[in-house]
Biopython code that builds the backbone (N, CA, C, O; Angstrom):
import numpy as np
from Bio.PDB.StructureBuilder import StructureBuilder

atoms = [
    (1, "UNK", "N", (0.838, -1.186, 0.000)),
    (1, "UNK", "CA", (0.000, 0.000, 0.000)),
    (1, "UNK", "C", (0.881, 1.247, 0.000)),
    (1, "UNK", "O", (2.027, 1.157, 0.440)),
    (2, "UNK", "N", (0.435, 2.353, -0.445)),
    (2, "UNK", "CA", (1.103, 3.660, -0.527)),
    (2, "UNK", "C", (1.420, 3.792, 0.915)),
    (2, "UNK", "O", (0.640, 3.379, 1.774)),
    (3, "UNK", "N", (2.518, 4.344, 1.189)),
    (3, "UNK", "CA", (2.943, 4.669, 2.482)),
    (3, "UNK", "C", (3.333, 4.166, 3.528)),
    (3, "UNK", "O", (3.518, 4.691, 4.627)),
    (4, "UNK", "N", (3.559, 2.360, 2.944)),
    (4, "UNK", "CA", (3.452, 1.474, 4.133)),
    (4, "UNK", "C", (5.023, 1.302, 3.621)),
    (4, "UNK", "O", (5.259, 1.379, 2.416)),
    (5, "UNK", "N", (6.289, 1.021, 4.758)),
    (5, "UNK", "CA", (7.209, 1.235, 3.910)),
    (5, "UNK", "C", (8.146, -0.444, 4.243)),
    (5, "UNK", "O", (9.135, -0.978, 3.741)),
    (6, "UNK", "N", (7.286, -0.767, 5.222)),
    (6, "UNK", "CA", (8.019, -2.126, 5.768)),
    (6, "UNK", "C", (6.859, -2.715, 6.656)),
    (6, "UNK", "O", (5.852, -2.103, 7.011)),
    (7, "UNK", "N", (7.186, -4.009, 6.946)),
    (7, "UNK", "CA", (6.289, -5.035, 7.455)),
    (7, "UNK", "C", (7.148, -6.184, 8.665)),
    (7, "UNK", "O", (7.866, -7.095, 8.253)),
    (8, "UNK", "N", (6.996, -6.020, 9.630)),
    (8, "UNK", "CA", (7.862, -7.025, 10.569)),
    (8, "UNK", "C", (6.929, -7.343, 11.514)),
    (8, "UNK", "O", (5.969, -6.742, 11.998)),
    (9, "UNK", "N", (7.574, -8.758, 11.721)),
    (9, "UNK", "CA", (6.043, -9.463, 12.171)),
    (9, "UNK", "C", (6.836, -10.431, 13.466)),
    (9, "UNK", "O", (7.795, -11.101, 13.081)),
    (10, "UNK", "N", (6.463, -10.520, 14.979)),
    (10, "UNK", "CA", (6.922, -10.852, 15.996)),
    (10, "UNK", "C", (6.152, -11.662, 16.819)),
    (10, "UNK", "O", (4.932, -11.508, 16.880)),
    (11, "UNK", "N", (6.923, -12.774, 17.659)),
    (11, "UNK", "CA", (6.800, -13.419, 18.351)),
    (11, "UNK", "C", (6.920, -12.930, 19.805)),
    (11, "UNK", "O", (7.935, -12.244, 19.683)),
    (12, "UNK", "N", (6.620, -12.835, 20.909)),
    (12, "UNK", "CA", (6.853, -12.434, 22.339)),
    (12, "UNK", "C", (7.685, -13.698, 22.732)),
    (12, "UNK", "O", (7.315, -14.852, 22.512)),
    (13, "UNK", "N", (9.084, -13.270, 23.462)),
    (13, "UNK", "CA", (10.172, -14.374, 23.961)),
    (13, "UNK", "C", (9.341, -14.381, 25.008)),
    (13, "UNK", "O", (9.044, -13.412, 25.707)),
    (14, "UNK", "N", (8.956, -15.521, 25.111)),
    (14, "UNK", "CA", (8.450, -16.501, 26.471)),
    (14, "UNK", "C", (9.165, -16.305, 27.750)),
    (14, "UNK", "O", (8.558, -16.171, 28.813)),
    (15, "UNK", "N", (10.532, -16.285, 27.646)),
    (15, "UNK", "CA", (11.050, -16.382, 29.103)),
    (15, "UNK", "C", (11.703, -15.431, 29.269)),
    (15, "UNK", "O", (12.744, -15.509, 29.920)),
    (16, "UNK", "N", (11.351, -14.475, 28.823)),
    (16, "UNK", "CA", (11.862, -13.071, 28.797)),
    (16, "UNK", "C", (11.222, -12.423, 30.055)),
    (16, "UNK", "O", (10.001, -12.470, 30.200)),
    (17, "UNK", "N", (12.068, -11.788, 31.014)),
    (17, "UNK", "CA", (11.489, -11.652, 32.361)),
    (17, "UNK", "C", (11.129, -9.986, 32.428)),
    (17, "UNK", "O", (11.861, -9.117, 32.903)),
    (18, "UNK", "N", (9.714, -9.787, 31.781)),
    (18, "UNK", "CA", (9.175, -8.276, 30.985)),
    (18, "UNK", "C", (8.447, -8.290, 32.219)),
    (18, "UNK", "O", (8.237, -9.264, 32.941)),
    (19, "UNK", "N", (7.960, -6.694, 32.437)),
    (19, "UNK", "CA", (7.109, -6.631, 33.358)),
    (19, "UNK", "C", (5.510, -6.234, 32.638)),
    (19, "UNK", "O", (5.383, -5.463, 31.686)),
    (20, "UNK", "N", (4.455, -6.895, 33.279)),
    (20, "UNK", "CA", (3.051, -6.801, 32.848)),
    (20, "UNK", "C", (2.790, -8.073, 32.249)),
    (20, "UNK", "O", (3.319, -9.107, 32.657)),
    (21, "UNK", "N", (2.187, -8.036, 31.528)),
    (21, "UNK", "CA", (1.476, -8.824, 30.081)),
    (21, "UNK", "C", (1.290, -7.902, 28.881)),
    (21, "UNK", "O", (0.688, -6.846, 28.689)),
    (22, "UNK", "N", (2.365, -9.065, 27.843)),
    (22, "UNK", "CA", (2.506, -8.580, 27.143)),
    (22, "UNK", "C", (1.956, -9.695, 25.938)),
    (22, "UNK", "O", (2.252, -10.879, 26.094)),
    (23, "UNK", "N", (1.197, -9.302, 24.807)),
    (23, "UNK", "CA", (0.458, -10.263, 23.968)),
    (23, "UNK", "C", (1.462, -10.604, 23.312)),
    (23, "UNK", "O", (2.492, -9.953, 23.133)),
    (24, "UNK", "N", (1.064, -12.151, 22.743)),
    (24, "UNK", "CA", (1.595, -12.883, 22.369)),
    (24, "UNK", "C", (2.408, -12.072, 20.742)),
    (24, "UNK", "O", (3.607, -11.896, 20.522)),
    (25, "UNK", "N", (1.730, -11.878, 20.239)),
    (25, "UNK", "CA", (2.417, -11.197, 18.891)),
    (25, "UNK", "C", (2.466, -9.990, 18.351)),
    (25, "UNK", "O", (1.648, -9.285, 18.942)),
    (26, "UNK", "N", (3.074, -9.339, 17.438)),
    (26, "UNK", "CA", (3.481, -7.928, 17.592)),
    (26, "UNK", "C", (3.895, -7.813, 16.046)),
    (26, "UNK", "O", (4.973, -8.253, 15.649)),
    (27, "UNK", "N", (2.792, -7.077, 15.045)),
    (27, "UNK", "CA", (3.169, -6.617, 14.066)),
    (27, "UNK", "C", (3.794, -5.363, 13.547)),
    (27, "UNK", "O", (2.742, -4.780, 13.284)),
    (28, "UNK", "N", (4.872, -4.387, 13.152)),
    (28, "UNK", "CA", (5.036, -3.406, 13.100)),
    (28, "UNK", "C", (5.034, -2.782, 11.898)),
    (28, "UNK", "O", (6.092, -3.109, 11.361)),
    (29, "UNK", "N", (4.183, -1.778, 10.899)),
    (29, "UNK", "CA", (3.790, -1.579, 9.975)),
    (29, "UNK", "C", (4.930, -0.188, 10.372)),
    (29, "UNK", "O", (4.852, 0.368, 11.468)),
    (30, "UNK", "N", (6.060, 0.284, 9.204)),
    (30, "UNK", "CA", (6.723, 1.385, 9.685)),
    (30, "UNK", "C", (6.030, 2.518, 8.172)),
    (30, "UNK", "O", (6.210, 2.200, 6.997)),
    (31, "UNK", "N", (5.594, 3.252, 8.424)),
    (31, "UNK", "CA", (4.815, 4.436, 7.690)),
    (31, "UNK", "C", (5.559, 5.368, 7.330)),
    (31, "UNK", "O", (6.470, 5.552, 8.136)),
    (32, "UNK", "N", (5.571, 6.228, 6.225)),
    (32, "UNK", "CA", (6.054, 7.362, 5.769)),
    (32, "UNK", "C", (5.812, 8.689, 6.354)),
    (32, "UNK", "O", (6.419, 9.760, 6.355)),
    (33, "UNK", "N", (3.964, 7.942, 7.189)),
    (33, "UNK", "CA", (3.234, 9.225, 8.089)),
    (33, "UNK", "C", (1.954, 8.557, 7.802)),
    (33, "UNK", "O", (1.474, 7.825, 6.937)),
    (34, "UNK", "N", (1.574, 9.190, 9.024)),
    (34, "UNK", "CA", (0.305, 9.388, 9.560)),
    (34, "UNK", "C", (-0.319, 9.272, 8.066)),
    (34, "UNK", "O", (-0.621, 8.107, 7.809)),
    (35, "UNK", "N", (-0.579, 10.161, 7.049)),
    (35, "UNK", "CA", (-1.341, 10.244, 6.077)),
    (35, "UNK", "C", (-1.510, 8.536, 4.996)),
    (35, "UNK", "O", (-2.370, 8.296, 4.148)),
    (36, "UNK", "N", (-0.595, 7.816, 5.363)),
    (36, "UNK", "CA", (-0.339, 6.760, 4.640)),
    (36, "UNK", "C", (-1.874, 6.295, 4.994)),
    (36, "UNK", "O", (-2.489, 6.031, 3.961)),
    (37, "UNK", "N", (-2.600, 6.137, 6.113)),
    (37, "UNK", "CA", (-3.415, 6.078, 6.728)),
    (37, "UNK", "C", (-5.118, 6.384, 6.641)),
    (37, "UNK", "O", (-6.113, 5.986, 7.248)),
    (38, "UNK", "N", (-4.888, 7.140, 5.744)),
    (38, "UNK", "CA", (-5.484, 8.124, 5.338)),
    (38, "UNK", "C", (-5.921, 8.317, 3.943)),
    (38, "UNK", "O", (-6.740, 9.159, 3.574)),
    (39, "UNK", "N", (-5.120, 7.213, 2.980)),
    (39, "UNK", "CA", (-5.542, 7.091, 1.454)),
    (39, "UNK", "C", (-6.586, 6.385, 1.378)),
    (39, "UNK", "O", (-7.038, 5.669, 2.272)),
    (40, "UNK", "N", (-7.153, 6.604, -0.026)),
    (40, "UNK", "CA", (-8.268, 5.686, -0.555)),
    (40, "UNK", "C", (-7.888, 4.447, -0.507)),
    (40, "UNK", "O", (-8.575, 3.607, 0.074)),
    (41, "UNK", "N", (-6.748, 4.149, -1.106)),
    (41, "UNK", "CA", (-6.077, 2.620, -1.286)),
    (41, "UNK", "C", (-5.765, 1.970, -0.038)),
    (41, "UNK", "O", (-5.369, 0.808, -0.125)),
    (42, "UNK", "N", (-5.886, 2.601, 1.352)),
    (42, "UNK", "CA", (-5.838, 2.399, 2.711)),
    (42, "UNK", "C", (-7.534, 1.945, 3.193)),
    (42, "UNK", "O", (-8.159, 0.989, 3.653)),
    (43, "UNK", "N", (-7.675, 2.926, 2.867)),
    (43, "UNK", "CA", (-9.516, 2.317, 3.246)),
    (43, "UNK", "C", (-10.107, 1.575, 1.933)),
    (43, "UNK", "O", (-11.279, 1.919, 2.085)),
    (44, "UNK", "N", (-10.112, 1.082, 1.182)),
    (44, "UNK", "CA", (-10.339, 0.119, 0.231)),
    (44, "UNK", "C", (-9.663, -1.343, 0.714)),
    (44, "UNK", "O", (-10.260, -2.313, 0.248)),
    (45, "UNK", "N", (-8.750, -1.590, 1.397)),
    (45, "UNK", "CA", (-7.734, -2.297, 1.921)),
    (45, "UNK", "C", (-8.601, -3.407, 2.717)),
    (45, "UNK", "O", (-9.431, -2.963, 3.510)),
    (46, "UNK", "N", (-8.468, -5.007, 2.560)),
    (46, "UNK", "CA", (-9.264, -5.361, 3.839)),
    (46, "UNK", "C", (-8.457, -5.924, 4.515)),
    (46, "UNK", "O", (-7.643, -6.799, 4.219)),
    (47, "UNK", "N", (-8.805, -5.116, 6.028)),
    (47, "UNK", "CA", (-8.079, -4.765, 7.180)),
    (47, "UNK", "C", (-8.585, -5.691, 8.392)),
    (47, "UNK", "O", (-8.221, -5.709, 9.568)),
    (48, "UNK", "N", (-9.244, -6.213, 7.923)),
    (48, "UNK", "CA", (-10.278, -7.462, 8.729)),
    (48, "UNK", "C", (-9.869, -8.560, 8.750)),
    (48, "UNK", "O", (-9.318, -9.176, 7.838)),
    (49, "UNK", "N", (-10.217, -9.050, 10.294)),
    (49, "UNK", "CA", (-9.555, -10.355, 10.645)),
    (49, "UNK", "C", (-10.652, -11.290, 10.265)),
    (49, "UNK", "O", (-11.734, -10.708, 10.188)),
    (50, "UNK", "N", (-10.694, -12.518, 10.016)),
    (50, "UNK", "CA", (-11.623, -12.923, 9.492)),
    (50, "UNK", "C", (-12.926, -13.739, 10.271)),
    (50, "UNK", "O", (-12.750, -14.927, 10.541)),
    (51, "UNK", "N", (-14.063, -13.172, 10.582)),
    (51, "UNK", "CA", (-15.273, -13.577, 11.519)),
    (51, "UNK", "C", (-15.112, -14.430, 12.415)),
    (51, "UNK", "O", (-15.240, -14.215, 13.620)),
    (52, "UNK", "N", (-14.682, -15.953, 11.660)),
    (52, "UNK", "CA", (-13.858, -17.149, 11.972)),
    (52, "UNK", "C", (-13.327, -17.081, 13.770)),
    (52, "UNK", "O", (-13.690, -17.619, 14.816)),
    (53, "UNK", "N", (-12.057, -15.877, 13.262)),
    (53, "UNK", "CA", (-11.016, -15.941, 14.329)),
    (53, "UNK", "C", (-11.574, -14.612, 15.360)),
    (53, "UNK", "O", (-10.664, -14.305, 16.131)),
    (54, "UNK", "N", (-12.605, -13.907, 15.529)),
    (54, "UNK", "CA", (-12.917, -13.079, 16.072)),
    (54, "UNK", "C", (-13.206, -13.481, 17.479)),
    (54, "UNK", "O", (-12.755, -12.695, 18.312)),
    (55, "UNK", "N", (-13.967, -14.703, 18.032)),
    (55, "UNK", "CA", (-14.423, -15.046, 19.244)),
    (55, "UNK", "C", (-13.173, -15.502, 19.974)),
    (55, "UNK", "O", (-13.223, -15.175, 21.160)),
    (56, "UNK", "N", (-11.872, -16.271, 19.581)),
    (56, "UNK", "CA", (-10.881, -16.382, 19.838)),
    (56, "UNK", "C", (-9.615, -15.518, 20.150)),
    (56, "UNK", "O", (-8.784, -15.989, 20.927)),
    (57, "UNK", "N", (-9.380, -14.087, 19.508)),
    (57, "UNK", "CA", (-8.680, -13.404, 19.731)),
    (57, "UNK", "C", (-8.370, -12.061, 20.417)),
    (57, "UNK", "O", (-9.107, -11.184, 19.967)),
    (58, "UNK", "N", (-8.012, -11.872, 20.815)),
    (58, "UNK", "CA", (-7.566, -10.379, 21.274)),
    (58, "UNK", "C", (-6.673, -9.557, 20.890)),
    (58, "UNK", "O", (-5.526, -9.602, 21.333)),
    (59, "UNK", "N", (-7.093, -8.641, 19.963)),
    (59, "UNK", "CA", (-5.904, -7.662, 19.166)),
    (59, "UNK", "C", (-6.105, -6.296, 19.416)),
    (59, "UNK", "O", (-7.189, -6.063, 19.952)),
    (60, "UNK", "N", (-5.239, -5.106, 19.145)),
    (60, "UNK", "CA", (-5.434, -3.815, 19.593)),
    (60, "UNK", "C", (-4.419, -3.687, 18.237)),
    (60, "UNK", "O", (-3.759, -4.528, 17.626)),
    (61, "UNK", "N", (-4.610, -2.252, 18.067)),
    (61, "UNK", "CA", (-3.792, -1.312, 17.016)),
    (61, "UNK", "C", (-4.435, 0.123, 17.080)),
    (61, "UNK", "O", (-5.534, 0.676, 17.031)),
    (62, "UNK", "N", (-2.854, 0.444, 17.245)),
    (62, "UNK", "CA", (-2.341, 1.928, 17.461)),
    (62, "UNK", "C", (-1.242, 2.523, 16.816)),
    (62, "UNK", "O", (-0.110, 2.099, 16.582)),
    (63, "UNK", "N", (-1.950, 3.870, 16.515)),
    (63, "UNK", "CA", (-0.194, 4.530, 15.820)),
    (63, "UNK", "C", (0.413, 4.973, 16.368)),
    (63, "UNK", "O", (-0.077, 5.351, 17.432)),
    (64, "UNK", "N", (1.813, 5.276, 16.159)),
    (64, "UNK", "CA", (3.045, 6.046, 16.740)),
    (64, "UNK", "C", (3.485, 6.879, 15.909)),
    (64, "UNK", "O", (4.267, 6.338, 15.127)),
    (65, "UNK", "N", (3.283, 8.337, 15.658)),
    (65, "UNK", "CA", (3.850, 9.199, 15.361)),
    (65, "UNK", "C", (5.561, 9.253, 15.980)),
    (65, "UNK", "O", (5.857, 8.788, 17.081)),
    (66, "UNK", "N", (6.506, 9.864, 15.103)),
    (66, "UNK", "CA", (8.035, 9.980, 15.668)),
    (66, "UNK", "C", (8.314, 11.215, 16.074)),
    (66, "UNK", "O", (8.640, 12.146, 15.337)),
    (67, "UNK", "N", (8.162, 11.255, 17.525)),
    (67, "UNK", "CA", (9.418, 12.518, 18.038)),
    (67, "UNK", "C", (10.473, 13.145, 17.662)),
    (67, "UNK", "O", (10.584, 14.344, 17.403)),
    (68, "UNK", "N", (11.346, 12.230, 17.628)),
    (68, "UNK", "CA", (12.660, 12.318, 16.759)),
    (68, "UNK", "C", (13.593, 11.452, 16.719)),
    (68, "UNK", "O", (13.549, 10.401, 17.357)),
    (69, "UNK", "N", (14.634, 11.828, 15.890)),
    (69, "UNK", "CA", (15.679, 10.849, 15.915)),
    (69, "UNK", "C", (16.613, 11.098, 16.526)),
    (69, "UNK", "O", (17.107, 12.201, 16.759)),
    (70, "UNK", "N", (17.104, 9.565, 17.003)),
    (70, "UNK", "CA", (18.234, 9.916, 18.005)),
    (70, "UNK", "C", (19.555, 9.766, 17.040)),
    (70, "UNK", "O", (19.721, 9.085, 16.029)),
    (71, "UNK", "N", (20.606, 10.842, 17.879)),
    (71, "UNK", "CA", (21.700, 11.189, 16.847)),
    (71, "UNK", "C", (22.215, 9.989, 16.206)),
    (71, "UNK", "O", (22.579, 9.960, 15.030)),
    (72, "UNK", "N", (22.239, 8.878, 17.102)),
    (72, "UNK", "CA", (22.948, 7.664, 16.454)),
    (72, "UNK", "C", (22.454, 6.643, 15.217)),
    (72, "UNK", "O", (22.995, 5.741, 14.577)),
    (73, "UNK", "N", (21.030, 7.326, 15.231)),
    (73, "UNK", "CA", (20.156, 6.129, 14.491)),
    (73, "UNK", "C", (20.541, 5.817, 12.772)),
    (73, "UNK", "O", (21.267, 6.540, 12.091)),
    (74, "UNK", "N", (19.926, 4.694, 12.350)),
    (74, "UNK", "CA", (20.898, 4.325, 10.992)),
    (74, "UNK", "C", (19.786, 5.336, 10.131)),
    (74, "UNK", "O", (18.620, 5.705, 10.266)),
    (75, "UNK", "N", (21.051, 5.557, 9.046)),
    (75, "UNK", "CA", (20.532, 6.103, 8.115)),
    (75, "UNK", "C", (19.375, 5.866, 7.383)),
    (75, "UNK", "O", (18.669, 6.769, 6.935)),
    (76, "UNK", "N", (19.166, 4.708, 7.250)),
    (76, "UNK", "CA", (18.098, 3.526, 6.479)),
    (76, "UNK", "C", (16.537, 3.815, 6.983)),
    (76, "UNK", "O", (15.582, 3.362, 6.353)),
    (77, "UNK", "N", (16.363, 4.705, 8.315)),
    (77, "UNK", "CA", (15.668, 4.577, 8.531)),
    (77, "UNK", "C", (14.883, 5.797, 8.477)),
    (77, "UNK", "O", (15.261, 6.897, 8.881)),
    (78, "UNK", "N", (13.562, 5.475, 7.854)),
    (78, "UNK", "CA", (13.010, 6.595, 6.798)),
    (78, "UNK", "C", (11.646, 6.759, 7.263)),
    (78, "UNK", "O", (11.061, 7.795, 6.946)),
    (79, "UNK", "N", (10.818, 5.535, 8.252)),
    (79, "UNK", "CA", (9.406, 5.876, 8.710)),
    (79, "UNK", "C", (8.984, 7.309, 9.541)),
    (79, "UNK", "O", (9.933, 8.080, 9.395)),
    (80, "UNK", "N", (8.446, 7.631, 9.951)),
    (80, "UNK", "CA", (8.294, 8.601, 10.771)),
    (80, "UNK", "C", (6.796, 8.413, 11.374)),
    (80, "UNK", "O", (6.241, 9.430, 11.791)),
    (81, "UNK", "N", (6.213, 7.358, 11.433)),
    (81, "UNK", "CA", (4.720, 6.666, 11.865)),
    (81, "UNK", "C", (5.029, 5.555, 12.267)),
    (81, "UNK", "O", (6.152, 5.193, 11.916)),
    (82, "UNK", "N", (4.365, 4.748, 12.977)),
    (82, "UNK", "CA", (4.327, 3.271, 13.101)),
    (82, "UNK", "C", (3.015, 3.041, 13.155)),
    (82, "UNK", "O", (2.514, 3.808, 13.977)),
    (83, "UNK", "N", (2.132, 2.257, 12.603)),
    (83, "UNK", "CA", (1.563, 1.151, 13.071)),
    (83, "UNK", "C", (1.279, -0.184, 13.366)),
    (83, "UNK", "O", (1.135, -1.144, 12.609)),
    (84, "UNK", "N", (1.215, -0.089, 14.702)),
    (84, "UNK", "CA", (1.444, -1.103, 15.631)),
    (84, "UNK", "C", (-0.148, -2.042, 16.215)),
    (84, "UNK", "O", (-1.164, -1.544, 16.699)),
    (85, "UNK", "N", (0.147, -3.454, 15.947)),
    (85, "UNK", "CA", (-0.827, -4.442, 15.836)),
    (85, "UNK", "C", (-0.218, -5.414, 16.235)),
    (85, "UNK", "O", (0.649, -6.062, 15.648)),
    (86, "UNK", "N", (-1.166, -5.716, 18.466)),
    (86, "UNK", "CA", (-0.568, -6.941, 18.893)),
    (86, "UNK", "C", (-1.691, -7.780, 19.374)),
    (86, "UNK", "O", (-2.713, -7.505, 20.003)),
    (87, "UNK", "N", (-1.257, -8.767, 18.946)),
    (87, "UNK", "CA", (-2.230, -9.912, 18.817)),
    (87, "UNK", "C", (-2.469, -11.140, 19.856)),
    (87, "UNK", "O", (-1.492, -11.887, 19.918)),
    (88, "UNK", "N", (-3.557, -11.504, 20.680)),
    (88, "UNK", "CA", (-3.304, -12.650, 21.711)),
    (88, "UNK", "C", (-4.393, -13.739, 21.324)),
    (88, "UNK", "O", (-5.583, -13.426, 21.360)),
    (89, "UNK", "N", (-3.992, -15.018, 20.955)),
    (89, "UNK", "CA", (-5.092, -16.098, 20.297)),
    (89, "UNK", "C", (-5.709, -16.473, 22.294)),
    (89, "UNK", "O", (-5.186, -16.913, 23.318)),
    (90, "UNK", "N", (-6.871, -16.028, 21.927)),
    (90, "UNK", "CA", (-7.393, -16.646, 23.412)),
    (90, "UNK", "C", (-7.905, -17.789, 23.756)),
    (90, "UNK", "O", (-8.157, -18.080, 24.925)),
    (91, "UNK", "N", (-8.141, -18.677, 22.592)),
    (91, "UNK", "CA", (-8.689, -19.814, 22.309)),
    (91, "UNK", "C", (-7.166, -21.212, 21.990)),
    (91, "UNK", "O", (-7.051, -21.713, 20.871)),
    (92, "UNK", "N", (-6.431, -21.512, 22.876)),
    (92, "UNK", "CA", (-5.496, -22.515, 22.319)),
    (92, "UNK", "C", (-5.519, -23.247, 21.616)),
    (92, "UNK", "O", (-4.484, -23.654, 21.088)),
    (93, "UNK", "N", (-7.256, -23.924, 21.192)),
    (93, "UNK", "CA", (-7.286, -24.809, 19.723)),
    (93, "UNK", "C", (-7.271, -23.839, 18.850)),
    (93, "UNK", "O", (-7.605, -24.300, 17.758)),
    (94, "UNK", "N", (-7.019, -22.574, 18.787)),
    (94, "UNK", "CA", (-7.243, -21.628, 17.401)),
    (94, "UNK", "C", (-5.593, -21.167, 17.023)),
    (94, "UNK", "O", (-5.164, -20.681, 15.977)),
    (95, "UNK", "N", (-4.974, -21.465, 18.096)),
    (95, "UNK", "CA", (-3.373, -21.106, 17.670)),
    (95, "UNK", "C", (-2.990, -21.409, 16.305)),
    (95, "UNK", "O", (-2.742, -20.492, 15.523)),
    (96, "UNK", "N", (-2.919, -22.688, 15.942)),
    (96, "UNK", "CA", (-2.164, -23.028, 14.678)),
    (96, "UNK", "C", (-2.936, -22.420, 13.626)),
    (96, "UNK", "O", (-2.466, -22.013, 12.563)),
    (97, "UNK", "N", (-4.152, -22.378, 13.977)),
    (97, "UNK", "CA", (-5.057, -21.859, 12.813)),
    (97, "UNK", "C", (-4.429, -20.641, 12.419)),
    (97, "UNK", "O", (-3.887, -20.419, 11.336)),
    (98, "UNK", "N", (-4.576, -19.701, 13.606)),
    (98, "UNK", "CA", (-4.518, -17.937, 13.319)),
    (98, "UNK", "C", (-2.972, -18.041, 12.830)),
    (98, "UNK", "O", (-2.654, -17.207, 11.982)),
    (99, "UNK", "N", (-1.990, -18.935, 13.240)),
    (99, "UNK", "CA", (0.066, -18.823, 12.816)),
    (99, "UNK", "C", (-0.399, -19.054, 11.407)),
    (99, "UNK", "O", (0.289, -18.340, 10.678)),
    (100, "UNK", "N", (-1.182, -19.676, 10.780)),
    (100, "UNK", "CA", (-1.018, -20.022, 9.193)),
    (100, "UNK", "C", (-1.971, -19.142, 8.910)),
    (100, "UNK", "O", (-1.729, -18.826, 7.746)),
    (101, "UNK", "N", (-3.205, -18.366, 9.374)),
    (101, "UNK", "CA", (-3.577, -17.108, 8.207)),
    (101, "UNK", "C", (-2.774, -15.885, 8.768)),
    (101, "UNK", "O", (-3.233, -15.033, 8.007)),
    (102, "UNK", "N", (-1.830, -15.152, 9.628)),
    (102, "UNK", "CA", (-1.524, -14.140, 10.319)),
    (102, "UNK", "C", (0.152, -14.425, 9.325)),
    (102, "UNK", "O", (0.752, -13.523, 8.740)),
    (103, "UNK", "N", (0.516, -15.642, 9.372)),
    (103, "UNK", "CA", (2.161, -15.269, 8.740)),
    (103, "UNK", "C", (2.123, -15.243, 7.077)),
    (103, "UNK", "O", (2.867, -14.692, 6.266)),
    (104, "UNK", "N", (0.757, -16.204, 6.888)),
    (104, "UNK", "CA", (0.808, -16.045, 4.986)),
    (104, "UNK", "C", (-0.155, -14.987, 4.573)),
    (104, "UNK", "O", (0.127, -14.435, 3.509)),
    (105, "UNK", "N", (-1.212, -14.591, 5.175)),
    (105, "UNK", "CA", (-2.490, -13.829, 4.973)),
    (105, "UNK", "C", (-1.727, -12.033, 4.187)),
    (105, "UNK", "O", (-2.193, -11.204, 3.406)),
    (106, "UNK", "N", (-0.267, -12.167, 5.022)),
    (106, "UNK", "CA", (-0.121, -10.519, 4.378)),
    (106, "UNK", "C", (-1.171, -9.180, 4.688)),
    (106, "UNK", "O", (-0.870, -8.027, 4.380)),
    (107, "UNK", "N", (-2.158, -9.478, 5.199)),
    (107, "UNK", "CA", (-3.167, -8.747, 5.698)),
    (107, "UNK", "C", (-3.156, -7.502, 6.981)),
    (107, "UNK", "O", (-2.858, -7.928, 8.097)),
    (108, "UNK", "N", (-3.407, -6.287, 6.884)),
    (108, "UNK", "CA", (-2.848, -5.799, 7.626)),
    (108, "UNK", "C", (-4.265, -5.488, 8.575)),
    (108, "UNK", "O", (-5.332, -5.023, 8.176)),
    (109, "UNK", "N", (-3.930, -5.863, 9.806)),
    (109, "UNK", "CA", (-5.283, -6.003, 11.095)),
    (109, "UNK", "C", (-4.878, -4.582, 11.859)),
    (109, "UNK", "O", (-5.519, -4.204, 12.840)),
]
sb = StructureBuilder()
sb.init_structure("model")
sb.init_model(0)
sb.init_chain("A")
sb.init_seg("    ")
for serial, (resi, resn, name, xyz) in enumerate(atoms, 1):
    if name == "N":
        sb.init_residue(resn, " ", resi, " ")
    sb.init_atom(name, np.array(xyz, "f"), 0.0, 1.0, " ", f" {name:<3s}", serial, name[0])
structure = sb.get_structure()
């Protein structure tokens, strides 16, 4: 999609000694801006998880606008938005299901 400039898609380390609860998975959509957001070709987009997996999951998504950059940061890096989409299967028979439409689906929730 216009404005979407990268796609990275995460697992939560299990024995990682984090404080709170933190959901199981973590997509990071890195944006050109806020406006990427905001196109026709953005809302034409289906952004929908599919009915199926709805009673089973728990997801949230939010953007991150950028403050700034810190002096050290790599050059390469060109977003200035994030959106951010983390995902918790609440249903344990639905796990394998949601890992095979969430890693091939390409779909942005």
């Amino acid at each position: 999609l216009p404005g979407f400039e990268r796609v990275r898609r995460f697992a939560r380390k299990a024995d990682y000694p984090g404080v709170g609860e933190s959901p199981a998975y973590l997509t990071l959509y890195d944006l050109s801006g806020v406006d990427a957001l905001e196109s026709d070709a953005f809302a034409q987009h289906d952004q929908s998880v599919p009915d199926a997996f709805l009673p089973h999951l728990r997801f949230q998504r939010a953007v991150y606008q950028q403050l700034g950059v810190h002096e050290g940061a790599s050059a390469g890096a060109t977003a200035t938005a994030i959106l951010h989409v983390t995902v918790d299967v609440a249903d344990p028979a639905w796990h394998e299901r949601f890992l095979a439409w969430y890693f091939v689906s390409g779909c942005v929730i």
